[in-house]
C-alpha positions in Angstrom: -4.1 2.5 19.2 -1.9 0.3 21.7 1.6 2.2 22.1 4.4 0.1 23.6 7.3 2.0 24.6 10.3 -0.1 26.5 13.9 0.1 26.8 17.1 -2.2 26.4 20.2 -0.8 28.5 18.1 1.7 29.1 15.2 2.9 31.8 12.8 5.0 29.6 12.2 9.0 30.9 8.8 9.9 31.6 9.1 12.9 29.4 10.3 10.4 26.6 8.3 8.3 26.7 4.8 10.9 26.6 6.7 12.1 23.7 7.2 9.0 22.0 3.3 8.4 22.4 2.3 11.9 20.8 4.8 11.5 18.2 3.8 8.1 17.0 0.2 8.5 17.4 0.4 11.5 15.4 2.2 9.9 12.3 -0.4 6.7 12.5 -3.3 8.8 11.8 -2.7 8.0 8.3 -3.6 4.7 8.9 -6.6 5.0 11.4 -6.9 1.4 11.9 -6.0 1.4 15.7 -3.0 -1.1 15.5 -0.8 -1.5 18.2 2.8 0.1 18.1 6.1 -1.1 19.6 8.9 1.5 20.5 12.2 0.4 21.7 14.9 2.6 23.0 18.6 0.9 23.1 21.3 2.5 25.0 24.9 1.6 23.6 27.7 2.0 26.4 30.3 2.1 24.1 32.5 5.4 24.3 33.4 5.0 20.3 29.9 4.7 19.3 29.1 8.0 20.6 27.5 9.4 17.3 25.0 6.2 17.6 24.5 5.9 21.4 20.9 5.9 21.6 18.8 4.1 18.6 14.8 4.0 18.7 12.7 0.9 16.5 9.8 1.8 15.9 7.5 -1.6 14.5 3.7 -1.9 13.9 1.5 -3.3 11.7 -0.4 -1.2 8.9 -3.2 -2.3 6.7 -1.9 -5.8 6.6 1.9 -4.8 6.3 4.7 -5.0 9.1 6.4 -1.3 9.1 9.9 -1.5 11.1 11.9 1.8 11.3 15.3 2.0 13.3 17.0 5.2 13.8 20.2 6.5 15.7 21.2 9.5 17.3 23.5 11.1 20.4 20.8 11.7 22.4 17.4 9.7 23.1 15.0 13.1 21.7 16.9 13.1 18.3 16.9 9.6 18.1 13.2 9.7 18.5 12.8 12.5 16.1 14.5 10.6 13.1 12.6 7.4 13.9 9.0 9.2 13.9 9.9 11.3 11.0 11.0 7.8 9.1 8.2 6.2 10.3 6.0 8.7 9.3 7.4 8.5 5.7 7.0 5.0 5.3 3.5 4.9 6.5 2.7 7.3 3.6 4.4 5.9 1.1 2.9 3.1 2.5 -0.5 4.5 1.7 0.1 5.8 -1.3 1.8 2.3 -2.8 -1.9 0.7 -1.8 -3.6 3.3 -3.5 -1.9 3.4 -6.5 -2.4 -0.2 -6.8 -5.9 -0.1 -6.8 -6.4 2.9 -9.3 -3.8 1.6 -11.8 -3.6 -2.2 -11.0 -0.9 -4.3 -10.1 3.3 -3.2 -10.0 5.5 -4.9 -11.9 8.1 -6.7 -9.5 10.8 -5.1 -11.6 10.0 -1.0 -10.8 11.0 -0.9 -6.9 13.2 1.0 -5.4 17.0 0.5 -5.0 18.1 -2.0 -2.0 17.5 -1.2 1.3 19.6 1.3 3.7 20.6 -1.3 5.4 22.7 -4.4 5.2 22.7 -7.4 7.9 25.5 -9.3 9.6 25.6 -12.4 8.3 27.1 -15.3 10.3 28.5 -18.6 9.6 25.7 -20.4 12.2 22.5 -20.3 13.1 21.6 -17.6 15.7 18.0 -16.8 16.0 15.0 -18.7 14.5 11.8 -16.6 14.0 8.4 -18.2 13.5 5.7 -16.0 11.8 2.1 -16.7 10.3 2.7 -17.0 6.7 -0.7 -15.6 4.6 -0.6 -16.2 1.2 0.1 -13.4 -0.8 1.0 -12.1 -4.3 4.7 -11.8 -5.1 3.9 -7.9 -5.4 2.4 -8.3 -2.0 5.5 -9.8 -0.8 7.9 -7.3 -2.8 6.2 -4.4 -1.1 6.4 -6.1 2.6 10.1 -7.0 2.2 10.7 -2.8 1.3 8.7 -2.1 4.5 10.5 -4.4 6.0 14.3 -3.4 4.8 15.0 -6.7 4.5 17.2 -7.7 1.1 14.5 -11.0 0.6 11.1 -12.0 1.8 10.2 -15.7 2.0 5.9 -16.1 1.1 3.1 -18.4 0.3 2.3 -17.6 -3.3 -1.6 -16.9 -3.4 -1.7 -18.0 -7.4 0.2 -21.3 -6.8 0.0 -22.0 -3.2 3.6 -22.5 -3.2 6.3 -21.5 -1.4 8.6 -18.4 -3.5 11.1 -15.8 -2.5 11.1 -12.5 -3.6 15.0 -10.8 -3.5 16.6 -7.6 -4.2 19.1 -7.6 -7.3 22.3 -5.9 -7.4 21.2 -3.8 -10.6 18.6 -2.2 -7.8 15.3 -4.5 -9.4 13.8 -7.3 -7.2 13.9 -11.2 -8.4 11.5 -13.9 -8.0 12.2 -17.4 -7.0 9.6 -20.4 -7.4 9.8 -24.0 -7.2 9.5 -26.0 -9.9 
């Protein structure tokens, strides 16, 4: 397993960052597929943000799936703590959603979980453009990476159809489906 460790406003601690390593490599035994595993601490100067000074990402890439887990804190260590310990949890939950699907079969769209913890900033123009690999995938697939993900919508190449859908989450906490016609 590759472990990244960087920092933004920041110069990463040696101590830190050795704990970082153990920390994540410990909760990505439960996927022993070697990945490679990007940590970025984030130092905010601002004197009113002091309850959120220091916030740790965590993102990687688990049995086909992009995990991302953000988590803030005071100091840098607690920070770390409550990303590991989230990442941790989503990596077996993570495991156990994959297992489940192969003993029972496939999840219905509508029996997630309710939306995300959190919400994005949404601006008026365009401000970043990402470019990603788009695999086809079944809208389950794409239901479960958008929850790994946090994100409120997940835009994939339907494997049934080979077209272009978007799975969303719904305000009454169930996720949507939307296909061309």
């Amino acid at each position: 397993m590759t472990v990244r460790i960087h920092g933004r406003n920041m110069a990463v601690p040696q101590p830190i960052k050795e704990i970082a390593e153990d920390q994540v490599r410990h909760a990505a035994r439960i996927f022993d597929d070697g990945g490679s595993v990007d940590i970025e601490f984030t130092e905010h100067q601002n004197p009113r943000l002091a309850d959120e000074r220091y916030r740790v990402e965590i993102t990687s890439q688990a049995a086909g799936h992009i995990v991302r887990i953000e988590a803030e804190a005071p100091e840098a260590r607690s920070a770390l703590d409550l990303a590991t310990d989230k990442y941790e949890r989503q990596l077996r939950r993570l495991k156990e959603r994959l297992i489940q699907r192969n003993r029972v079969g496939n999840k219905g769209l509508n029996q997630t979980n309710g939306p995300p913890d959190e919400e994005e900033d949404r601006g008026a123009g365009i401000v970043r453009t990402k470019r990603f690999e788009m695999k086809p995938m079944t809208a389950e697939e794409a239901a479960l990476q958008m929850e790994m993900l946090g994100h409120e919508f997940f835009f994939f190449l339907d494997a049934d159809s080979d077209q272009h859908c978007v799975v969303y989450n719904r305000r009454d906490g169930n996720v949507g489906l939307i296909e061309p016609e």
